[in-house]
C-alpha positions in Angstrom: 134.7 17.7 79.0 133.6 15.1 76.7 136.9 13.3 75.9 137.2 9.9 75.3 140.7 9.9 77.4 141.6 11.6 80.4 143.5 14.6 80.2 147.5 15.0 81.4 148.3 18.0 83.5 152.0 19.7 83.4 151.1 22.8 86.1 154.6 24.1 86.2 155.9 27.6 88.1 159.3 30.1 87.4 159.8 31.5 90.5 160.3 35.4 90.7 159.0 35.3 87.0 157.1 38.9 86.2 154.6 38.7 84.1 156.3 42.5 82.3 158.8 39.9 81.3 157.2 37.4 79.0 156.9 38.5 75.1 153.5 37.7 75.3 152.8 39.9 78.3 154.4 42.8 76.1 158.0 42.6 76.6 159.5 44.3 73.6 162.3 41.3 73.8 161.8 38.0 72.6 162.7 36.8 75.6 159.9 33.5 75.9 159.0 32.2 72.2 158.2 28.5 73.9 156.0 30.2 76.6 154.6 32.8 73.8 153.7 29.9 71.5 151.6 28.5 74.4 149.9 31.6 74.8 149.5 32.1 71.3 147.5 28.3 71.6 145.4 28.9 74.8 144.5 31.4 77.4 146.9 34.3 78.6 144.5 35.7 81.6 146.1 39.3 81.5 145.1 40.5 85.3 146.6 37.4 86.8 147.7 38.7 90.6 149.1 37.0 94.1 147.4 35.9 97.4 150.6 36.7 98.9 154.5 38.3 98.1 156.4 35.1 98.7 157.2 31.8 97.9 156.0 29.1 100.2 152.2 30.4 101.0 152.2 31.4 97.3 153.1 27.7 96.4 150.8 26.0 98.8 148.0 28.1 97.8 148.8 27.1 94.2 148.6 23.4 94.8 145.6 23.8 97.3 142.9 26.8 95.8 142.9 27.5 99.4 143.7 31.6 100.5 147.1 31.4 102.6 144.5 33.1 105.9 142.9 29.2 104.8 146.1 27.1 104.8 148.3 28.9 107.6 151.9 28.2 105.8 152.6 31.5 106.5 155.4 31.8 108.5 159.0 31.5 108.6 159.5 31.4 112.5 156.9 28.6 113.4 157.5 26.1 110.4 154.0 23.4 109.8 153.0 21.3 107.8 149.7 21.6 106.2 146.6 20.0 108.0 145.1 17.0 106.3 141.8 18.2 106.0 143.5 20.8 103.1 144.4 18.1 100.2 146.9 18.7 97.4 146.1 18.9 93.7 148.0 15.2 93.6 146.0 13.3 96.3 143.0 14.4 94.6 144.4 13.3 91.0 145.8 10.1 92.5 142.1 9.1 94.0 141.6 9.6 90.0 143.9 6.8 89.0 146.5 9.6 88.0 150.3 9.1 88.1 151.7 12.0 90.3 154.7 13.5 89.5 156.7 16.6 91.8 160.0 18.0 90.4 161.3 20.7 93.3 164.8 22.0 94.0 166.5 23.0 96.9 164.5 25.9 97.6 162.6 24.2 100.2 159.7 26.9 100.4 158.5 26.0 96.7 158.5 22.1 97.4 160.1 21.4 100.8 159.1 18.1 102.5 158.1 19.1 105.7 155.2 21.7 104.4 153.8 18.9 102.9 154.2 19.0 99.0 154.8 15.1 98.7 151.7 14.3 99.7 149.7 12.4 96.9 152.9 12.2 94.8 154.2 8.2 93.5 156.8 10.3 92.7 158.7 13.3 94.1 162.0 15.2 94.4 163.8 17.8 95.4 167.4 16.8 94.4 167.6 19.6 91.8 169.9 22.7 92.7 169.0 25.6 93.6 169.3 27.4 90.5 170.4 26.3 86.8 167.8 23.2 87.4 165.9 23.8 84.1 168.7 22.2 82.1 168.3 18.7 84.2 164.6 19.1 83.5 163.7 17.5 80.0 165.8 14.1 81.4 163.7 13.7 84.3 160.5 14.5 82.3 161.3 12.1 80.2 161.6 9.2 82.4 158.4 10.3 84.5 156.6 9.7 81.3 158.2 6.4 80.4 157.0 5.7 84.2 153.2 6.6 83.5 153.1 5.1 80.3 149.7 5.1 78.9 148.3 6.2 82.7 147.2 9.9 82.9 150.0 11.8 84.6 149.9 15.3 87.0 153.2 17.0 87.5 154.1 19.9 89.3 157.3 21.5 88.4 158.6 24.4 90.6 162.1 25.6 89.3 163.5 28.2 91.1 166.2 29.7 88.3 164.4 33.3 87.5 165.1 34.0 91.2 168.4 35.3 92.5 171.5 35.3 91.7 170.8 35.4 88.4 173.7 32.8 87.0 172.1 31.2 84.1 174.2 28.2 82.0 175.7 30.1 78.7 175.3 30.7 76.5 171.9 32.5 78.0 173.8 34.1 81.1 174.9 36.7 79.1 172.7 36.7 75.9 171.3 39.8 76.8 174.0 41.6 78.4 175.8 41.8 81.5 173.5 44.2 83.8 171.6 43.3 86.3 168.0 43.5 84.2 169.7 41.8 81.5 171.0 38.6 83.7 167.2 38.4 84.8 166.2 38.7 81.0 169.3 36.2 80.0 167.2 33.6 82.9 164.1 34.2 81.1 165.5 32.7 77.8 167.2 30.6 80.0 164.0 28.5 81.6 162.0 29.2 78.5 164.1 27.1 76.4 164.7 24.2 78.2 160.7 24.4 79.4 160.6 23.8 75.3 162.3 21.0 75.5 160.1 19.3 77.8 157.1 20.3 75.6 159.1 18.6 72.6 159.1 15.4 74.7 155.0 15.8 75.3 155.0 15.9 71.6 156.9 13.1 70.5 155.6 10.8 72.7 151.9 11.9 71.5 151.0 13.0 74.6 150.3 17.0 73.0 147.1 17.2 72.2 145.7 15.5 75.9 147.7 17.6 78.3 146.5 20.5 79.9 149.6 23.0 80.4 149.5 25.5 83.1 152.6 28.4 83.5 152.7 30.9 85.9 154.7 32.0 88.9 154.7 32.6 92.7 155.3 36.2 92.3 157.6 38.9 90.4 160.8 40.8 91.0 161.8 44.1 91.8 163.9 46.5 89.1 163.8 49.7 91.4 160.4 50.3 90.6 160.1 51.5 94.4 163.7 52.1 95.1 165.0 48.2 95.3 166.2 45.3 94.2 164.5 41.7 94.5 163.2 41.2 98.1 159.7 40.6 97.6 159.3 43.1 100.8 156.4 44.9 99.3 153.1 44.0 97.1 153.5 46.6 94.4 152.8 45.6 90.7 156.2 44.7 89.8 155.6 41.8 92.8 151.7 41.5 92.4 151.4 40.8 88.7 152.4 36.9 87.3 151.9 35.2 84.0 149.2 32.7 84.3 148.6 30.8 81.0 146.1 27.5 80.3 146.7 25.3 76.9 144.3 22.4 76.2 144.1 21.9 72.6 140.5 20.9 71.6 139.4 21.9 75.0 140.1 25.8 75.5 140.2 28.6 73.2 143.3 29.5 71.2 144.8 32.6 71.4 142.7 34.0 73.5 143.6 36.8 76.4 141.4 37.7 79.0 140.8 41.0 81.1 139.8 41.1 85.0 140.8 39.9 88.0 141.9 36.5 89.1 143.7 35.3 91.3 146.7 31.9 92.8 143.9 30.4 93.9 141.7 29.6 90.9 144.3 28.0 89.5 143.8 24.8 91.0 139.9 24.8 90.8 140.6 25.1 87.3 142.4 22.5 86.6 140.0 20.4 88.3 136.9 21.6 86.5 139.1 21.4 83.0 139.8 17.6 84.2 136.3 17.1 85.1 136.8 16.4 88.8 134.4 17.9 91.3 136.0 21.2 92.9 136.0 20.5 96.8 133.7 23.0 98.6 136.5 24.0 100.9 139.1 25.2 98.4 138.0 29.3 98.0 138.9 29.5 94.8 136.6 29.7 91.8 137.6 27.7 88.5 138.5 30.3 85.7 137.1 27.7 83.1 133.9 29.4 82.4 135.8 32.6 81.5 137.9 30.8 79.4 134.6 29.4 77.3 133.2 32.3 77.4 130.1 32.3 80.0 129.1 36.1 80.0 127.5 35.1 83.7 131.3 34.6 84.8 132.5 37.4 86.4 136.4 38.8 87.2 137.1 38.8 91.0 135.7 42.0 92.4 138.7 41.8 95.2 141.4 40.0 95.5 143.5 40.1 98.9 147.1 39.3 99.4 149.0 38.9 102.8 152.4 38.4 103.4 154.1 38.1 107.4 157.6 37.8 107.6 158.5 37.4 111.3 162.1 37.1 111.1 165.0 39.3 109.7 162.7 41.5 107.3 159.9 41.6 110.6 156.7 43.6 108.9 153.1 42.0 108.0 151.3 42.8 104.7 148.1 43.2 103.4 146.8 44.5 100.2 143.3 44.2 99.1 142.9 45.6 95.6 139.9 46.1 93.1 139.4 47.0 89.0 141.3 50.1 89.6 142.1 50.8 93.1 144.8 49.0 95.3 144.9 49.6 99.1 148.0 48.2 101.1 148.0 48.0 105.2 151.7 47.3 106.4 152.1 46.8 109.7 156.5 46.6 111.3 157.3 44.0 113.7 159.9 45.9 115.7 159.8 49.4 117.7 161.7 51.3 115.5 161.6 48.9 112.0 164.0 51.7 110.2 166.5 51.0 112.4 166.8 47.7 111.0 170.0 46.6 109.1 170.8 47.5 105.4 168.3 47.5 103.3 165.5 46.1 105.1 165.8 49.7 107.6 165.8 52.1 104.4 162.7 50.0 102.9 160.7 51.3 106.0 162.0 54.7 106.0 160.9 55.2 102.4 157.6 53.8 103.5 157.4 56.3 106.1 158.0 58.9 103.8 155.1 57.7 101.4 152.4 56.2 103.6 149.8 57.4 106.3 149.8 56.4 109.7 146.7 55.6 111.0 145.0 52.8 113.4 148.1 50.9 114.3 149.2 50.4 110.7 150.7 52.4 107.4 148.5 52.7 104.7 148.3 53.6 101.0 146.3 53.3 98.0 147.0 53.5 94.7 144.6 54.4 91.2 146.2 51.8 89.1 144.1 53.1 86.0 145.6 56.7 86.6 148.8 55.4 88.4 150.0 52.2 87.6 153.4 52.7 88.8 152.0 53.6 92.0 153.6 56.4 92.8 151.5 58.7 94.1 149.7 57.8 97.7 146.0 58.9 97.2 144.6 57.4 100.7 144.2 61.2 102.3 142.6 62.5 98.9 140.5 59.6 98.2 139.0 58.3 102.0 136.0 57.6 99.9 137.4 54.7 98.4 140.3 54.0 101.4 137.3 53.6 103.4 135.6 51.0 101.0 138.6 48.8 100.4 139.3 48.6 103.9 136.0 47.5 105.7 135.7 45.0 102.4 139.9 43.9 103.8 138.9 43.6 107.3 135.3 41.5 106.3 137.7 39.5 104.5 139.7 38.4 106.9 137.1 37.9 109.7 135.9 35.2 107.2 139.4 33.3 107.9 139.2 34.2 112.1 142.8 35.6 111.6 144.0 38.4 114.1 145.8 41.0 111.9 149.4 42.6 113.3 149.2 46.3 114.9 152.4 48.2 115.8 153.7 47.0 118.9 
């Protein structure tokens, strides 16, 4: 990139943190100044969306640029660890000369030790709790960059307080009311202003202007869009949808917002290319850097594909493979009779069965999100045309990863 020192990278992610939610995005609160005044200096991608509806493949993916078919962390009942030949964003920053820094909490799935987080890190911990962790943040920053010194640094930063329950420190717990949206909102302000903080101590130790800032999120919430709280049981919008927003002063555009697809996995390609270290051919991928500098040759995703298999408690399989405008979703139950299941996790697949079409060992729907962007209206009998389309396109994808997907049992 033509700088005469190498550039610091803070890649840090709010879990459960809708992109609806942030000021920038459009929320008619000012919930995020800190997080809109990096937006308002770099690169708000506007059609940022998930490889999957949950937290650990989400997070691996993040540190990996590999598709969670790719890196296989996607189970709950048959805990790994990833494979060696899949190497984190910090080993390839520490065969740099970087300083790597990991700041987790005790939300294992966004930074636990036995998937394999640590790995390239000088540095890591996951002593924080498992929410109100933002407030312990700016000390620990603080001494990481005593620890680099004049080194270049990479942190990661996974805090897991816009999640449930919802309990942020006052006086932001109940800033904006007592409510179950406005608890969520009151954690927005919550990790937004301590996430301030830590950008204060970038700029008093002069570290500003050469580190590259990367915000976004695992995935969103649920607000009873589709009936529900917060379960991340589905791959609707109000899940699909994070922030994702690139600062670089001198490097990237200022203020600038872009339209099309992308997708977890660019994120780390990006930061490599940003960084000026080579992308590996295995990570799939593609650095959003050329967008950003605006090469009319780079083109938006034309799909992106999710998946997301839970084979305990909530017991379904996911997939959703979605374009420009259309969004198809293949859900597949675990169990005989799935709305038979306990609570809220049985009434989830009764509404499905209500809304979806049974067909070929699986529900399906699809969605117009130009014309429906609520998705409330199932279009898969009225539109085969395009059903059709998006699902040879799902099932070409996933042949490329030689995964088996789930039929009803």
């Amino acid at each position: 990139m033509g700088r005469a020192r190498a550039t610091n990278v803070l890649l840090i992610s709010f879990d459960t943190l809708r992109q609806d939610h942030l000021s920038c995005y459009g929320h008619p609160k000012p919930l995020s100044p800190n997080l809109d005044e990096i937006a308002a200096g770099g690169v708000l991608f506007e059609d940022a969306v998930v490889n999957c509806g949950w937290t650990l493949p989400q997070h691996i993916t993040m540190i990996t640029g590999t598709h969670p078919l790719k890196h296989g962390l996607i189970y709950l009942k048959r805990p790994r660890t990833l494979r060696k030949s899949i190497r984190t964003l910090a080993e390839l920053f520490r065969d740099r000369g970087y300083l790597c820094f990991g700041f987790a909490n005790a939300n294992g799935y966004g930074g636990g030790w036995g998937y394999g987080f640590w790995r390239g890190m000088h540095h890591y911990t996951t002593v924080f709790p498992y929410n109100n962790m933002m407030e312990l943040l700016p000390e620990a920053i603080s001494w990481a960059l005593s620890m680099a010194g004049s080194k270049p640094f990479f942190m990661y930063i996974h805090t897991n307080d816009t999640h449930e329950p919802f309990a942020a420190s006052e006086p932001f717990g109940s800033k904006w009311g007592k409510e179950y949206i406005n608890r969520y909102e009151g954690e927005v302000s919550y990790v937004d202003h301590y996430f301030g903080m830590v950008l204060k101590e970038l700029e008093k130790r002069g570290l500003w202007e050469d580190t590259l800032v990367v915000a976004t999120s695992d995935h969103g919430s649920e607000f009873l869009e589709h009936g529900f709280h917060e379960k991340k049981l589905n791959l609707y919008e109000e899940i699909s949808r994070v922030p994702l927003i690139f600062r670089l002063p001198g490097v990237l555009p200022e203020g600038k917002r872009i339209v099309g697809l992308c997708e977890t996995m660019d994120i780390a390609p990006t930061i490599l290319e940003v960084c000026s270290i080579p992308v590996p051919e295995w990570m799939d991928g593609r650095s959003l850097l050329p967008r950003m500098l605006g090469d009319g040759s780079a083109r938006p995703s034309e799909y992106v594909v999710a998946h997301t298999l839970h084979e305990t408690i909530y017991l379904y399989e996911h997939f959703s493979i979605r374009d420009e405008r259309y969004k198809l979703i293949r859900t597949v139950p675990l169990s005989k009779r799935p709305e038979r299941l306990p609570g809220e996790i049985g009434r989830r697949f009764g509404r499905l069965a209500s809304v979806a079409e049974f067909r070929d060992g699986a529900w399906w729907e699809l969605y117009d999100l130009e014309e429906d962007p609520k998705e409330t209206r199932n279009i898969v009998n009225s539109r085969p045309d395009v059903a059709s389309r998006l699902e040879r396109a799902l099932y070409r994808y996933i042949e490329t990863f030689g995964y088996t997907p789930s039929t009803v049992r």
